[in-house]
N, C-alpha and C positions, 0 to 999 in steps of 0.2 A: 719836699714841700717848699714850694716858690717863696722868697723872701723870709725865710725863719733867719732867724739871728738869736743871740743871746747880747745882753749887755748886764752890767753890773756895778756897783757903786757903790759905798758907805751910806745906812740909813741913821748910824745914830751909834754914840757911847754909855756902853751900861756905867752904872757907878763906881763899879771897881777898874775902870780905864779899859773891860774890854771894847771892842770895835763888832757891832752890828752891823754884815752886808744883807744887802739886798740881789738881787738874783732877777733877772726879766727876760722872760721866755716870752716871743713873739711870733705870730701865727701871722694866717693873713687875714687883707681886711681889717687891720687893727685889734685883732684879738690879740689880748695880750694877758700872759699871767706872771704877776709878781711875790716873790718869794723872799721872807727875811728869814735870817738865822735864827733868831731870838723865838722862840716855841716854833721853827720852825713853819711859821703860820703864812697862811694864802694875803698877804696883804695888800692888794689889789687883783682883781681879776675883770678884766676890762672887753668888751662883747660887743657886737652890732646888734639895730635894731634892724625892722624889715626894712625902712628906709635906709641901710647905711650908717646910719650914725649910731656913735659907738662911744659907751656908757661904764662905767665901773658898775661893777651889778653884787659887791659886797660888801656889810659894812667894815670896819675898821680904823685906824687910824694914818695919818700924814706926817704925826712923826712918831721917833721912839718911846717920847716919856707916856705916851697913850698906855702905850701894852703895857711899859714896867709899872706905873704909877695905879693904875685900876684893874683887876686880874676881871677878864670878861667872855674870854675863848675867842675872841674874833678873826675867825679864819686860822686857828691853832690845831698844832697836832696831839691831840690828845694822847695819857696813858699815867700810866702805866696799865689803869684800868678805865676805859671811859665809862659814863654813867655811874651808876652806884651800887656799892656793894653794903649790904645790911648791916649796920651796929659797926664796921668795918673790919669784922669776923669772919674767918672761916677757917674750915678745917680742909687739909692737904694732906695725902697721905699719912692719916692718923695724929699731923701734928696740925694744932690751934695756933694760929696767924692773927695778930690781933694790929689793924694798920691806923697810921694815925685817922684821924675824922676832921670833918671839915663842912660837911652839910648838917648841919644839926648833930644824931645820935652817928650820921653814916659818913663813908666812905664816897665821893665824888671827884672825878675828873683824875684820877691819881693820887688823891690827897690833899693835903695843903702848899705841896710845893711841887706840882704835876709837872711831867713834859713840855707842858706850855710854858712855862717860867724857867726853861733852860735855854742857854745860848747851844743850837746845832752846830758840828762841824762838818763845813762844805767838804766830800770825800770827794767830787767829782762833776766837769761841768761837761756836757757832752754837745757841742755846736754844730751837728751835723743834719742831717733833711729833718730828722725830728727830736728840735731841742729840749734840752734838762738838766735838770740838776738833782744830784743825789748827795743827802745829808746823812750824818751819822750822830747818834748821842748812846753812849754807854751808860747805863744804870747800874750802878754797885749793888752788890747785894746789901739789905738793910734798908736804903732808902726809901725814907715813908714807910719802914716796915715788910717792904716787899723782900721775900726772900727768892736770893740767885740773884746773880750776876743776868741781866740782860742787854744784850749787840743788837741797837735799832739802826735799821738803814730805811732811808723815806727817800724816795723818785718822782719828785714833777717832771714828767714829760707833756710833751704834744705830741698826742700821736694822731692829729686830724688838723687841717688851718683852723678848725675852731671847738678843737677838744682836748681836753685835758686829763691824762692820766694822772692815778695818785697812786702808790705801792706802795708798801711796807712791809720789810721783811726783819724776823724777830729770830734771835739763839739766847742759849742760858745755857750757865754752867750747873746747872740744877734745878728740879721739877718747880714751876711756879705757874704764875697765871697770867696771861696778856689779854688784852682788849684797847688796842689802837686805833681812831679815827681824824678825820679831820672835822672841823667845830666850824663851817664856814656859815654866816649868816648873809643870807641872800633877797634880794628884791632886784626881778628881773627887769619891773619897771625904769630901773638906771635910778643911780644915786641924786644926777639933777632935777630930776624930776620926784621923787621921792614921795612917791604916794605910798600908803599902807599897802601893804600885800593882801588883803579879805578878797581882792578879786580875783586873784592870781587861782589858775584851774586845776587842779592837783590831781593826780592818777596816782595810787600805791598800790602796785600786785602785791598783795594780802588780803587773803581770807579770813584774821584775825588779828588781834592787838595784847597785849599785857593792862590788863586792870590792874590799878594802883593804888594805896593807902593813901593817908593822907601827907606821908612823905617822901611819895612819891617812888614807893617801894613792892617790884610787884605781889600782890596777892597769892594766896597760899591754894592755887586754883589752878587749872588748865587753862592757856591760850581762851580767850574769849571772843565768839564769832562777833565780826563787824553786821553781818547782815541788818537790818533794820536796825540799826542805830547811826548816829553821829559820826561814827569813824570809818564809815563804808566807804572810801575813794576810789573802788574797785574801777567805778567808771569817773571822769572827767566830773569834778566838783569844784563851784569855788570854795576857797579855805575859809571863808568868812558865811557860810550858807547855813552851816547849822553850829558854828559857834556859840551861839549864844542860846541856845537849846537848855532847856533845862535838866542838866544830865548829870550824876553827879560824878563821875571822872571830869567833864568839864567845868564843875563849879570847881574842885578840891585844887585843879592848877590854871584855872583861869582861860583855860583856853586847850588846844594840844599840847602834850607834854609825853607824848606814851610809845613804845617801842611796837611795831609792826613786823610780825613773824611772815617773812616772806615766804612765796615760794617759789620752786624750782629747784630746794636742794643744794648741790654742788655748781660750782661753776659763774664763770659772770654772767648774768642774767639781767635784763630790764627788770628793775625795782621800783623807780619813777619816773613821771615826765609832769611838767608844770610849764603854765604856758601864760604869759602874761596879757591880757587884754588891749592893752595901749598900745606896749611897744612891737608887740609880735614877737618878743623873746622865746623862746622855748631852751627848756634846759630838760634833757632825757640822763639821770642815772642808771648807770648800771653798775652791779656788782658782785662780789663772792661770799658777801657776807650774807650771817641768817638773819638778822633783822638791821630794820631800819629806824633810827628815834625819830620821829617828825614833832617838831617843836616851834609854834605857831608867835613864838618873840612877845610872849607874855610880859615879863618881868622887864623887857624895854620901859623902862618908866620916867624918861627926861632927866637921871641924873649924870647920863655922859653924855659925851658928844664924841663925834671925829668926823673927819673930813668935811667940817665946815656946818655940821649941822648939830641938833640935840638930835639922840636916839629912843624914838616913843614907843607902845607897845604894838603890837603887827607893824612895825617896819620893817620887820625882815623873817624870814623862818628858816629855816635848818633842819634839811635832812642829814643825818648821822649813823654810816651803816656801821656796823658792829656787830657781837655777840653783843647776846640778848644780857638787861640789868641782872645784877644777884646772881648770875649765871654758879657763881663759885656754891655757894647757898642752895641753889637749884639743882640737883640731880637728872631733872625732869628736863630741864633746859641743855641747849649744845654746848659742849665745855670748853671751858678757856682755857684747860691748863696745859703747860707747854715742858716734853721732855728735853733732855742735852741732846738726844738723838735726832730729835723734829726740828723742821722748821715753818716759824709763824708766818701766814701771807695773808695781807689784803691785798686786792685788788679793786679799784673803782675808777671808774669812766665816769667825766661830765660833758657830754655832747649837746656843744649850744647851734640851735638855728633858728628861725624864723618862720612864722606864721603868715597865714593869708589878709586880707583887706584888717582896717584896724576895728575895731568896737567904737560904737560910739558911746556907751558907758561901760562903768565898773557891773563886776559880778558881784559884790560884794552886799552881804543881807543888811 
């Protein structure tokens, strides 16, 4: 890949005097993705529009005290469980696992002290036609209650001038349960421009969705078809089109918030594509996982800010592949748990390119 580089720098000192790098994987055309230690997290990822010019297209912060001072996921790699696990109970082989809580009665994002609020250690920088960097963090067993030792390894690569792999691979010295993703919040409209996302066009291969409680826990129910309702993105919708629908999955979290049981199965597969109106961004996922969280930037609600601006509600949204929420709880759902013999992998693609003439307005209802 013509012009790839890698550079790298000091983004900032945690409290205890350790030292946060940053990591910048460069493509062509100015794509560029940036990578800190500290949760591991995407802290810039930088993209052309159809004219050229080229935008950071996620939120987060411009310095360190952002991530450590307000826990927010922004562009973090989530775990030891992403999403939530019920009451933060379950049973494994016969034995009851009780983890700490941190979203009300449940279990979210790993707990209270998740993957995101670890400093990674860079194993590996790779500067050759398709640049990367590969991180490690070890979880002892116990932590947050998760039992087994588990060996996380996470790869930003490029493996296109203007695409991004994400990998993670997972081991334990004993039967437990993983659920790994990346928490990136996006608006492909570009951060300078910084309009709400309601217009941005959204496609999710799924035929159904998880119905949720009102804690956002799924229902004691089968997968529930999209068809004629609010979460049908089967075809090209803006995310802002039947928001406001009176629905009651969309009243109870305000907006999207619900996991999307893909299909295809095994293997990486096209899961979404979103297409921004203004700039001609397009961002196409693919992936290996069974579902996808799509989560519409509700709880945005103007009391952070980063990189120069407040962060309101739909300014940005977040697709999240993963196993599906409660999975552990779920029998019925694909499982999470992870032997010493197995090994954990994601796999996920973000391929950005560009659209035809621009819109002369927004999609949004």
């Amino acid at each position: 890949m013509a012009n790839a580089h890698i550079t790298r720098d000091v983004f900032g000192t945690l409290p205890d005097g350790r030292a946060v790098e940053r990591i910048a994987l460069h493509g062509a055309g100015g794509f560029e993705a940036r990578i800190i230690t500290f949760g591991a997290a995407l802290q810039a990822l930088i993209a052309p529009d159809r004219g050229g010019v080229c935008d950071d297209v996620v939120l987060g912060h411009d310095n360190l005290d952002g991530y450590v001072d307000k826990r927010q996921f922004f562009g973090a790699s989530v775990g030891r469980y992403a999403n939530r696990i019920a009451h933060g109970r379950f049973v494994l082989d016969g034995e009851t696992v009780q983890l700490n809580t941190n979203d009300g009665p449940h279990a979210l994002h790993g707990g209270p002290d998740g993957f995101d609020r670890k400093l990674w250690q860079i194993l590996d920088i790779d500067e050759g036609g398709q640049p990367a960097v590969t991180l490690r963090y070890v979880s002892p067993t116990g932590e947050e209650n998760y039992p087994g030792r588990l060996d996380v390894r996470l790869t930003y690569r490029l493996t296109g001038p203007t695409e991004l792999s994400i990998s993670f691979d997972a081991r334990t010295d004993r039967p437990t349960i993983v659920n790994l993703t990346n928490h990136s919040f996006f608006n492909l409209e570009g951060l300078s421009a910084m309009t709400d996302i309601l217009g941005h066009e959204l496609t999710i291969d799924a035929d159904a969705f998880l119905a949720i409680d009102d804690t956002a826990i799924p229902l004691p129910e089968p997968p529930r078809a999209v068809d004629g309702t609010p979460f049908d993105f089967r075809s090209a919708t803006a995310i802002g089109a039947r928001i406001r629908a009176d629905e009651r999955q969309l009243r109870g979290s305000l907006g999207y918030d619900h996991n999307y049981c893909l299909r295809g199965g095994q293997g990486v597969r096209l899961a979404a594509r979103v297409v921004a109106p203004r700039s001609g961004r397009v961002l196409e996922l693919s992936t290996d996982q069974p579902g996808l969280q799509f989560y519409s930037g509700n709880y945005l609600n103007g009391s952070s800010s980063g990189k120069g601006r407040l962060y309101r509600q739909s300014d940005a949204f977040c697709l999240e592949p993963q196993v599906w929420p409660d999975t552990p709880n779920r029998p019925d759902f694909p499982s999470a748990r992870l032997a010493p013999e197995e090994v954990y992998r994601h796999h996920s693609v973000y391929r950005f390119s560009t659209s035809g003439a621009a819109a002369t307005q927004g999609a949004a209802a």
